[in-house]
N, C-alpha and C positions, 0 to 999 in steps of 0.2 A: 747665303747660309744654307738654305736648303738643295743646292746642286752639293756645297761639301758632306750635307749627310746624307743624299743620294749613294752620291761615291765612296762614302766608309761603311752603308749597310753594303753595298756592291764588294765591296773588297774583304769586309767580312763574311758572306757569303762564299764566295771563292775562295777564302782560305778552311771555313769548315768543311767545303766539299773535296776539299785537296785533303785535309784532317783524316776525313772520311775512309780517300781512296789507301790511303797510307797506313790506315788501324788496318783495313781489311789486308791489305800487303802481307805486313808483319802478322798477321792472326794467323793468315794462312800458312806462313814460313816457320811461324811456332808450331804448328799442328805436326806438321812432315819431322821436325827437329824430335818433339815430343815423342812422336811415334819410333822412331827412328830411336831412342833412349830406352824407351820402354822394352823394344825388343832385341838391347844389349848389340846392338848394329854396331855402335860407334860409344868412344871410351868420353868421357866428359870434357876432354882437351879440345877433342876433336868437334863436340859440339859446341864451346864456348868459339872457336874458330868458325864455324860455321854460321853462327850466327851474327857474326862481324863483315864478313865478305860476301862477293855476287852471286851467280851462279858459274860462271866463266870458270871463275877463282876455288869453287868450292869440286868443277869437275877435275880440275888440273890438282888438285891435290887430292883427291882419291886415288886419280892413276896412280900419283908419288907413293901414297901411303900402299898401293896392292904390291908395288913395284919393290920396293922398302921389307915386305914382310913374305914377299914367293921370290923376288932377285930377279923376275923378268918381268913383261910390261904383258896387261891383259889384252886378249883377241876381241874384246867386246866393242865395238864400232862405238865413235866417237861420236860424244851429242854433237845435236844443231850447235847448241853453244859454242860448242868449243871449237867446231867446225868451222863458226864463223867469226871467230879471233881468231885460230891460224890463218883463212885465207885476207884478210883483213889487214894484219903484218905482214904477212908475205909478200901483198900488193902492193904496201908502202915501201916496204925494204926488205928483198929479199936476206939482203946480209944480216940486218937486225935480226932477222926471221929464224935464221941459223942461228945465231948469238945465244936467242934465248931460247930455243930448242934444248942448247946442249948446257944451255947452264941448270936448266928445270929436267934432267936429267934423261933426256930425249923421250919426256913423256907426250909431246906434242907430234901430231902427223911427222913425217918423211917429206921433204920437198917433191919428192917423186909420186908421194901420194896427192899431194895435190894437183901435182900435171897428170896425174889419170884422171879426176876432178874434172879438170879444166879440158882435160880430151875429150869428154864428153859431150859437150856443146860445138854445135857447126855454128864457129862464127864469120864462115864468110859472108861478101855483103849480099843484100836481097831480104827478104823478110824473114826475121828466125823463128821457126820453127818450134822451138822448145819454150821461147817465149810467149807465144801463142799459147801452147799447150799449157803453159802455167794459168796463165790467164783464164781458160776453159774450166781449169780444176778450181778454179777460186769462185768463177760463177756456178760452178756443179754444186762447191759445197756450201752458198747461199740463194737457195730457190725458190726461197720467198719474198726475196728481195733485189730490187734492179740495182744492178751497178753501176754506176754514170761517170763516164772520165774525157777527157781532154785529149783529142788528139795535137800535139807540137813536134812542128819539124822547124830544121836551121839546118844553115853549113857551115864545116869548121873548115881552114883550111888543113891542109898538110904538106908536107913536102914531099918534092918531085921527085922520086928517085924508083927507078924500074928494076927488077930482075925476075932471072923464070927459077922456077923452084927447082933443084937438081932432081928429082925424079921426073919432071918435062908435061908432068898434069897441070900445072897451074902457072899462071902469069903474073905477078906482083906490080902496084903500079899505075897500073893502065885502066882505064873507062871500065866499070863491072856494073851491070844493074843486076848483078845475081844469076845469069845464065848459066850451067853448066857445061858446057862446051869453049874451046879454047876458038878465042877468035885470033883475027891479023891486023884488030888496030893499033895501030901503034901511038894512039894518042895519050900521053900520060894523066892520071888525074891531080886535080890541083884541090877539091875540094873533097868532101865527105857529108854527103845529108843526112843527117838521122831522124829518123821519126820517132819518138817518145810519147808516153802516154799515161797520163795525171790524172789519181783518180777526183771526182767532185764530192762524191759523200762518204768516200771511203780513202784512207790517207795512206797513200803506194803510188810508186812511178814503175816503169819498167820501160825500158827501148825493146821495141819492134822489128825493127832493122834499119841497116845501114844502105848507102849506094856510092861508090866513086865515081865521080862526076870530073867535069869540067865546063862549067856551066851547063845551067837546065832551062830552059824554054818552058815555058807558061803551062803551054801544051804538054809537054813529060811529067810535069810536075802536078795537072791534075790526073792523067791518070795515076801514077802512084798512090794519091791520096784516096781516089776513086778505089784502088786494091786493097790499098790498106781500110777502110770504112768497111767493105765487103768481108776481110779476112777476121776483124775484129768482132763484128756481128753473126760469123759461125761460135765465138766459144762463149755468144752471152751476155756480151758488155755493150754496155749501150754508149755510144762515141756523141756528145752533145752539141762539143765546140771545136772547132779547129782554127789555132795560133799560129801565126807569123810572123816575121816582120815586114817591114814597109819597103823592100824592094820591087821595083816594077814589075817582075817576070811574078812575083806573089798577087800584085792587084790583077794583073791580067789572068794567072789563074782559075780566082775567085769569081771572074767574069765568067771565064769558060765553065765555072762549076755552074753557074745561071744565078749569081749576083749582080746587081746592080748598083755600082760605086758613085753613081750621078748624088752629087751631097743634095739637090734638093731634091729628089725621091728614092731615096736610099731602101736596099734591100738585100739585106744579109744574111739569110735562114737559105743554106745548100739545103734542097732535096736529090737524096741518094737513089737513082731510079733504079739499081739492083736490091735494095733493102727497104725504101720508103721511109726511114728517118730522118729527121731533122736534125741538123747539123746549122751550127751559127759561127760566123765568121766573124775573128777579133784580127787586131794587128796588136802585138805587147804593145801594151799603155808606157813602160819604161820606154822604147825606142822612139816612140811618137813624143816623149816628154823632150828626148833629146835633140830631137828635130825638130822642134819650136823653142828652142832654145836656142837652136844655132841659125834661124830662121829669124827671129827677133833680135842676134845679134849683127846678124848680115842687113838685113834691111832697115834695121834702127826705126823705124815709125810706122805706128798701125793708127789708124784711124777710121771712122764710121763714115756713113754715105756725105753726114753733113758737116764734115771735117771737125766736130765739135768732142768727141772722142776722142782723145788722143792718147796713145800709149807711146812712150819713149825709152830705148835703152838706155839715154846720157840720164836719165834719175837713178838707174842702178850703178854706174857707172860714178856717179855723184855720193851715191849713198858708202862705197868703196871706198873712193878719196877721203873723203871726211872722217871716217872710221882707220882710214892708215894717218891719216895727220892728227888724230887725235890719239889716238895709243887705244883705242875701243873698241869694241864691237857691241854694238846696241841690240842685244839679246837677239840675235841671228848669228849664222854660221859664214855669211858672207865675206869670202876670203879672194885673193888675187889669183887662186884657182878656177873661182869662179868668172872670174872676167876672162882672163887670160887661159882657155881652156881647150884652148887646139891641141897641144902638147897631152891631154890627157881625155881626148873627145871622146872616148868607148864609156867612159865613168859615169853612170847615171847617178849615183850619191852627189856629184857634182851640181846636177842637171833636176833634182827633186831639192837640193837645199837651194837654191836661185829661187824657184816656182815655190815659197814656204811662206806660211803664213808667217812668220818673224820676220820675214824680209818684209813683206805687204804691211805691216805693222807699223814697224821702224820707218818707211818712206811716208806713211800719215802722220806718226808721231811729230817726224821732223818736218813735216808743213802746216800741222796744228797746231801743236804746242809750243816751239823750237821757234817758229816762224822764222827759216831759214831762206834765202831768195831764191837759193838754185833750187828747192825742190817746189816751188809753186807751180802749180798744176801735176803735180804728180798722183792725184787721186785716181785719176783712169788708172795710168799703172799699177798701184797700188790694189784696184781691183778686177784688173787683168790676175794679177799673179796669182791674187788670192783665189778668185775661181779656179786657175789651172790647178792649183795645187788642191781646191775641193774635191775636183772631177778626177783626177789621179785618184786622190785618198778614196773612192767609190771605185775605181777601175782595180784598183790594187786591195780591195778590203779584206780583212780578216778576221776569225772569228778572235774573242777574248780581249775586243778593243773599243775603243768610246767615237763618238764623233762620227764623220761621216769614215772612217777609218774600219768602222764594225760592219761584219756580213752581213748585207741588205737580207730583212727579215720583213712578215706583215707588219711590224710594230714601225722600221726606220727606212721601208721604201717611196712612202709617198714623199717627207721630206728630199731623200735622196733625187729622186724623178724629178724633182721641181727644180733641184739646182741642176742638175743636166739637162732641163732645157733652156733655163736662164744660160749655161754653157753655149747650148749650139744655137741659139739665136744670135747671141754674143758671136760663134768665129763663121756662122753665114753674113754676118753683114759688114765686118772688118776686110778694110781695104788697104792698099799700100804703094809707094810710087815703084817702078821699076826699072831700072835701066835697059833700052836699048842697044844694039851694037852698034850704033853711031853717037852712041852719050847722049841721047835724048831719054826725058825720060816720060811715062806714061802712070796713070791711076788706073791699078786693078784691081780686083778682089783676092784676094788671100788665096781661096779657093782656087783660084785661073790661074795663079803664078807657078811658074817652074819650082816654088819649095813648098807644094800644098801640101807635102804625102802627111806630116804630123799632125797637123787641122784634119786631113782627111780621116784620119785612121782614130781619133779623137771623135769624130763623131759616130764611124762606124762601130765607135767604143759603146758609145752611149744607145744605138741602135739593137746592136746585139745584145746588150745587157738587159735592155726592157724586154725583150723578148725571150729571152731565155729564163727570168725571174718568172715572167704568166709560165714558160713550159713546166721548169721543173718544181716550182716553188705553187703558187695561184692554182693551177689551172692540174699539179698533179693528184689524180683519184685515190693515188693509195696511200697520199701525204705523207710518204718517207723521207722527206728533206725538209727541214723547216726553214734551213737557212741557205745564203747562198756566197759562199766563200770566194770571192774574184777571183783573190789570188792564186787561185789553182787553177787557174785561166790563163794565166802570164808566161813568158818564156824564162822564169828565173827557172826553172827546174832544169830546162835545157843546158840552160848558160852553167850549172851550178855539175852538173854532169862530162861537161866539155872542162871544166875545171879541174874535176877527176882525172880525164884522162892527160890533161897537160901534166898536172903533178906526181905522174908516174914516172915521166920522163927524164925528172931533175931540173939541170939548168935548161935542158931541152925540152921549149916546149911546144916544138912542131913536129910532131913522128908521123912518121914516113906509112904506108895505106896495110904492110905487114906488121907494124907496131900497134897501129891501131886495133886491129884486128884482133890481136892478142890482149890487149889490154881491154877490149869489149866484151872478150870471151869471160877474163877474169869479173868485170863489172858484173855480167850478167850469173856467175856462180856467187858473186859475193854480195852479202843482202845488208851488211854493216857497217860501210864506210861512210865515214863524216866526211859532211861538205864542208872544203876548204874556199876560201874568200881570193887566193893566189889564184892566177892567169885566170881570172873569171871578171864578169861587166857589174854583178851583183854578190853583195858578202851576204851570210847569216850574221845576226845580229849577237854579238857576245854582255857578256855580263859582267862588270869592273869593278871590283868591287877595292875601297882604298881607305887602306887602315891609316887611321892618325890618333897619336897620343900625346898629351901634352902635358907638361909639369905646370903652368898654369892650371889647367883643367882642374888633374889630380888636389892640385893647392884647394880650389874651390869646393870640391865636393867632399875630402879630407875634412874643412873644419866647418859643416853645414851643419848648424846646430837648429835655426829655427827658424821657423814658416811664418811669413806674413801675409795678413788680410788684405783685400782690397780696399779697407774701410780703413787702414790705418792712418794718422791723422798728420802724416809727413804730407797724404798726397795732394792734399789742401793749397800744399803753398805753389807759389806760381815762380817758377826757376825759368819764364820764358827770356827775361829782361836777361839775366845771368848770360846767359846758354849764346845769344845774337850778341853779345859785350865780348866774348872769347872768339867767338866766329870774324869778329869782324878785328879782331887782334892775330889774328891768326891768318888770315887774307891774304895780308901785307905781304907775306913768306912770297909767295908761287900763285902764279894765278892759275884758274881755272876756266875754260871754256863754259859756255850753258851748256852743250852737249857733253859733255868730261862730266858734269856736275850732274845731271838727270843721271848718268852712266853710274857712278859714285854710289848712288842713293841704290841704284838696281844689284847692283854687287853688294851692299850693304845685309840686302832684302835677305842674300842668300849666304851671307855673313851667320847672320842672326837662327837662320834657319837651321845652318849645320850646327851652330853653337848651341841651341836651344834643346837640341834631342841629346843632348852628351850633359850637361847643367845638372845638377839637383837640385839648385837653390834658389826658392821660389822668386826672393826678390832681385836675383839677377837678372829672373826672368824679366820682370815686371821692368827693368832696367832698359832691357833690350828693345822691347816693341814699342812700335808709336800710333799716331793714326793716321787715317786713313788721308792720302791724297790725291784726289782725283787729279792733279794735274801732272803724276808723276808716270815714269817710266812702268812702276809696278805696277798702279792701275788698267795702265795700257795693256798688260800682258796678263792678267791676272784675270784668273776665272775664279775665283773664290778658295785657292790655294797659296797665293804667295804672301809673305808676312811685309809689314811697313816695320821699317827701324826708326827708333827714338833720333830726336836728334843729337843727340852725344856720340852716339856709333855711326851715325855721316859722319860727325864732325870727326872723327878718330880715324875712320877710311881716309875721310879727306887727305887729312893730314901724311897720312902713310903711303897715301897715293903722291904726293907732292915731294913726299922725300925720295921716292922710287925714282920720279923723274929727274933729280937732282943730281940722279945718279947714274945716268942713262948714255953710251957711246954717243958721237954723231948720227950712225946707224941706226938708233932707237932700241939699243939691245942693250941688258945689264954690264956693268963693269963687276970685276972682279970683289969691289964692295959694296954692291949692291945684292948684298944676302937678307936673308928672313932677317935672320940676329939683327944686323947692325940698324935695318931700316925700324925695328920695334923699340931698337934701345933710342936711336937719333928722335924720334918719334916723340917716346914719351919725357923725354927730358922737357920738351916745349909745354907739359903739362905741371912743371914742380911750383908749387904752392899755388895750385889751383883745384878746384874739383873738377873730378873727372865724371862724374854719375851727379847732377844735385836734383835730381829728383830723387833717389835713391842714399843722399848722404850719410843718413846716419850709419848707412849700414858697414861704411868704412870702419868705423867703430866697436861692432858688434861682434869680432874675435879677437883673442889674447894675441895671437899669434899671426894671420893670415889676415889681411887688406882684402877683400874681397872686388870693392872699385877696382884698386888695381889688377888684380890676376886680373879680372873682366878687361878692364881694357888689354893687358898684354895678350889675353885669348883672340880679342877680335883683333888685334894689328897682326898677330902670328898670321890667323885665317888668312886674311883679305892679303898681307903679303907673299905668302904662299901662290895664292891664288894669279895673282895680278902678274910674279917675275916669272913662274910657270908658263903662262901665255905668252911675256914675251923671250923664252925661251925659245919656244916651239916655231916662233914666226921663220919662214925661209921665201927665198923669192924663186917663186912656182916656172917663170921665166927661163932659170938656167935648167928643167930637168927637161932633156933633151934623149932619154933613155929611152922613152918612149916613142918617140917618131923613128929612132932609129930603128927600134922593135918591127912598126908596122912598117921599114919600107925592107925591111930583109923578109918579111915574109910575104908581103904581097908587091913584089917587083916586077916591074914588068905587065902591073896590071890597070 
């Protein structure tokens, strides 16, 4: 009770200061409006228009309107705004970009003005220049205060294709670390490193520069980052942390920068000998998530020194099966994706909902309560996963979030510190057998084995993390950071930018080392474009939101004439005997699993929930909820938010669930009449001359016109039907998508 009012003074809090930011918005927009009135600027159309739309929107119709009333277009230089919606459209689609140019009656730039724009920047590869200088002017114009950002580099590929530029200055193509002079190698490049740079207490990215490569040695790749630390520390910015991933030529690197990757004396904090700052070294926690994932599924068994630990893939693998033969998923995400995940191995959303506390949940629930045979002894597993998935939620934190999920702060670092080292004690002492090349096999440690790099880079997670919390956070004098955000530590920003540049391309999303070039040039002029979830390893998270209306509903709340107490003298009577007499008439039909039936009751939970917030009518309500059952699914998951259903709204799922299956292909997929409709009408016919509600009877009674039992039940079999042929609509077998493999070997063949 007291964590649910915790989190509603928390949520009311954050809505008054969102309230807040939103008066001051509009105060301020009236101020300009008002003024702007006052001194007969603008005729009152044009202000009630004004006051409905952006600023984007409010520059592009002034042009119209100067345009409109002189018959040519003003010389006045175009805002930022609007600067940065043409180039923004023009990025996405030049063609659109013409479209509405000339429909909004070419009040927007000239394409040509914008490749003077975009002339303006040297975006060949090697460090840019203008980037830099941006960066300078942003530290010039706050100098009372340090900047602290993230350096991240990766490589994208591209494809291979060479030519020399008809005026004979430049080579397209081939190996550039940024020299200007034409050389005679004639090695083509295959990749692109970019360096990128995320700020920690101030929320901006911007690329650094690019390099065409064709693989990079350990050795190239620190000095670059050694130039880049030195070039970043002329305009100001202080570089904290440096990101990678877990490829060999990165560990070895990190060594040559004077780290030490030995997991029993680890040391991650690079000193910069041309600047003397401290610099801490991460590997993306997503890439290390994915590499214990594919780690755990290769080697199927982990175990401690006294074999008495035991972690096993065949319990996820079990918890799968039973969830495809039951028609369920037991409040987890775990899907045949998730097993079968080579076909989509780049996917970290794959590879975070495996390692989920719902999964960890689900595999106790079903050896506690379930008392199921295949999953005995799955409790190590069970809290294997669960840590991994804690120590992620801390590597990956953000601010505006609960749990260990929220940016380690002085209030939620000791807790955090305590479960990462329960973590790295945990993967220093997990061991595993391994194959030889004679088929014998051997006990190693995790660590020693050929797939350590996600264990390793997992604790060098937790390593740098502590230590960079005492730098910028503990131990800073001028206590300008209070908090400390992971996530701006991670390579999603990277990943999320290389996303940009594929979806410039169209269905093409490998360009060639002159396309990219071009497209980095625009990136870096354009400060507006949204990140897209397409050809990228990580999406932004959207917001779904799904309208439903219902002529039951409307029936209910249409004739809600009166409220009842809790003390009213219906609730006296005991309808337990009634309630278990229909249940067990009703049985007979279809059976149900014990897992189908905990599952029932969870779907029910959230039945009641959606129904509950839409209801007027109090004793519908009182209808709806039940108590509490500690032995149930909802217990199990429930932090003091999720509702318990009465037993009449099981019993009505139930039922509606059993007609669903009645109706089901050999495939396990709906027939052609297995709709909402028919399964609510089949449904409730098994209820005629019985009470549907008797805790709540009289209240059938209580309108001229409208049954309220019934709408209520028709409301809940709509939900839960809805709900139930919706999932297994969506079901596909992850097995045939094969679009994918054939993606990664057209672009990286031959390697």
């Amino acid at each position: 009770m007291q964590q649910q009012l915790d989190y509603q003074k928390k949520k009311i809090k954050r809505l008054q200061a969102k309230n807040l930011f939103l008066k001051k918005k509009v105060a301020g927009l009236q101020e300009i409006l008002e003024s702007l009135d006052e001194k007969a600027l603008i005729d009152k159309e044009e202000k009630m228009v004004l006051e409905k739309i952006g600023v984007e929107e409010a520059e592009l119709i002034k042009r119209q309107l100067k345009k409109c009333k002189s018959g040519k277009l003003s010389r006045a230089k175009y805002s930022p705004e609007l600067r940065c919606f043409a180039l923004t459209l023009n990025f996405y689609s030049p063609k659109a970009y013409k479209y509405v140019r000339k429909t909004f009656g070419t009040c927007l730039p000239a394409p040509r003005t914008l490749t003077k724009w975009y002339s303006n920047i040297d975006g060949r590869p090697g460090f840019t220049k203008e980037a830099l200088a941006a960066l300078k002017y942003k530290a010039d114009a706050n100098p009372h205060s340090k900047i602290y950002c993230t350096l991240v580099f990766d490589e994208m590929k591209i494809k291979t294709q060479s030519h020399d530029n008809p005026s004979g200055d430049r080579r397209f193509g081939y190996i550039d670390y940024g020299f200007d002079l034409i050389t005679d190698n004639t090695d083509e490049a295959t990749d692109v490193l970019v360096f990128l740079l995320v700020g920690i207490n101030t929320p901006w990215k911007v690329p650094i520069g690019y390099f065409l490569v064709k693989g990079t040695s350990a050795k190239l790749k620190a000095q670059l980052v050694t130039k880049a630390f030195e070039l970043v520390h002329e305009t100001g910015i202080e570089i904290k942390a440096l990101t990678c991933d877990g490829a060999k030529a990165n560990l070895a690197m990190a060594t040559e920068l004077g780290c030490c990757l030995d997991a029993n004396k680890l040391q991650t904090t690079i000193v910069d000998p041309t600047t003397g700052q401290r610099v801490h070294f991460f590997l993306d926690p997503s890439h290390m998530l994915k590499l214990i994932r594919n780690t755990f599924c290769d080697y199927k068994c982990f175990f401690d020194e006294n074999n008495e630990y035991k972690i096993q893939w065949s319990f996820v693998e079990a918890l799968h099966k039973i969830q495809e033969d039951e028609l369920f998923y037991m409040a987890n995400k775990l899907k045949a994706n998730h097993i079968y995940y080579k076909t989509k191995i780049m996917n970290v959303r794959l590879a975070a909902q495996l390692f989920s506390a719902s999964v960890a949940d689900a595999l106790l629930f079903c050896e506690k309560e379930l008392d199921l045979p295949e999953f005995n002894g799955s409790t190590a597993t069970s809290k294997f996963i669960s840590l991994i998935n804690d120590v992620f939620d801390i590597l990956d934190s953000r601010s505006r979030q609960n749990g260990y999920k929220k940016a380690l702060n002085c209030e939620n670092f000791e807790k955090a510190f305590r479960k990462m080292d329960e973590v790295q004690k945990l993967l220093l002492s997990l061991s595993t057998n391994v194959k030889k090349r004679n088929g014998e096999s051997r006990k190693i440690k995790l660590l020693d084995s050929p797939r350590y790099t996600g264990f390793l880079g997992i604790l060098i997670g937790i390593e740098s993390t502590k230590s960079i919390f005492q730098d910028l956070v503990v131990q800073n004098k001028q206590n300008d950071l209070k908090y400390m955000p992971l996530h701006r530590i991670s390579q999603d920003h990277i990943e999320l930018f290389f996303s940009v540049v594929r979806s410039h391309g169209g269905y093409s999303d490998n360009p060639t080392s002159s396309q990219f070039e071009a497209i980095y040039k625009k990136i870096l002029v354009n400060t507006e474009l949204t990140q897209t979830g397409k050809g990228t390893n990580c999406i932004p998270l959207e917001k779904i939101t799904i309208l439903n209306c219902s002529s039951a509903l409307e029936k209910i709340n249409a004739s809600t004439v009166r409220q009842y107490n809790s003390n009213d003298a219906t609730d006296e009577v005991d309808f337990t005997n009634f309630t278990d007499d229909l249940i067990d008439e009703i049985e007979a039909l279809t059976f149900l699993s014990p897992f189908a039936e905990k599952v029932v009751e969870y779907i029910a939970g959230f039945v009641i929930f959606s129904t509950k917030k839409k209801i007027k009518c109090n004793t519908c309500i009182k209808g709806l909820l039940g108590p509490i059952d500690e032995k149930s699914l909802v217990h199990q998951k429930s932090k003091g938010k999720l509702l318990y259903a009465s037993k009449e709204v099981i019993l009505l799922c139930r039922i509606c669930e059993k007609e669903i299956r009645r109706h089901l292909s050999d495939d396990n997929k709906p027939t052609r009449s297995c709709t909402t409709h028919e399964v609510v009408t089949r449904s409730l016919k098994k209820f005629i001359g019985k009470d549907l509600f008797p805790s709540i009877s009289y209240h059938s009674h209580e309108n001229d016109f409208t049954n309220h039992n019934l709408e209520l039940a028709r409301l809940i079999m709509q939900k839960y039907a809805d709900t139930r042929i919706s999932f297994l609509m969506k079901k596909a077998d992850p097995q045939k998508c094969i679009r994918q493999i054939y993606r990664k070997l057209i672009h990286f063949k031959n390697q």
